[in-house]
N, C-alpha and C positions, 0 to 999 in steps of 0.2 A: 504494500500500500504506500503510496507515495504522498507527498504534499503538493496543492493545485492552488497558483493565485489565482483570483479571481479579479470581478473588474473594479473594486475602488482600486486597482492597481493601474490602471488605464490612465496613460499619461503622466503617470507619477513619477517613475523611474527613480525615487532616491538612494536605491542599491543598499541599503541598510542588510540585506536577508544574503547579497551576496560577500558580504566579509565573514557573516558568520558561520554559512556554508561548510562545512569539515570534509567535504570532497568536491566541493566546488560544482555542484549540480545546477544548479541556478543560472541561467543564461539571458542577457539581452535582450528583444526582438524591437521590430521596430514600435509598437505600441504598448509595449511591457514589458516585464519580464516572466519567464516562464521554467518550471523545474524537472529536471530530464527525469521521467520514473525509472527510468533505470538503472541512473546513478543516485535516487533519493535514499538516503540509509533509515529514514523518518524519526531524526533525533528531537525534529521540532523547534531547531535554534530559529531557521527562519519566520517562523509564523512567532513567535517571542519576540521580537525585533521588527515586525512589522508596523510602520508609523499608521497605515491606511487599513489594518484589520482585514488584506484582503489573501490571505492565507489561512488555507485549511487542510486537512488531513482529508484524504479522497474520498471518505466515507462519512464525512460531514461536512460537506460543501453543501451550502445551502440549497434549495430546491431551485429556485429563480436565477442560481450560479451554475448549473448543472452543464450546461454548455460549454463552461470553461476549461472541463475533464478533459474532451474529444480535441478543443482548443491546443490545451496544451500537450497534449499529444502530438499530435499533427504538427506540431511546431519543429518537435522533435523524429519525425516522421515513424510512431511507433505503432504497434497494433493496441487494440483495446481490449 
């Protein structure tokens, strides 16, 4: 199970979740950033360090964020 930003992260970009990263999963794109599940180890650090609250644990991402799973996936060109 991985961790999925969602969109109060939509133009925010303040990188706060990629320093605390401990494999550096957490990647750029151009309208956010986005966290590879397959290198997520799900310690949590990023979603703690989140200034916009828009990190979550894949199985409690909000219902009306649920788009963001496939989002970030696809980012990372992965299966679902």
């Amino acid at each position: 199970m991985a961790f999925v930003i969602t969109s109060p992260c939509l133009g925010e970009k303040s990188g706060d979740c990629t320093d605390v990263c401990p494999v550096d999963a957490i990647h750029e794109g151009d309208d956010q950033y986005y966290i590879d599940p397959e290198l997520c180890i799900d310690c949590g650090a990023c979603e703690a360090v989140c200034p916009v609250a828009a990190i979550f644990s894949e199985d409690s991402v909000p219902e009306d964020e649920q788009g963001f799973i496939m989002k970030n996936r696809s980012f990372f060109h992965t299966s679902v």
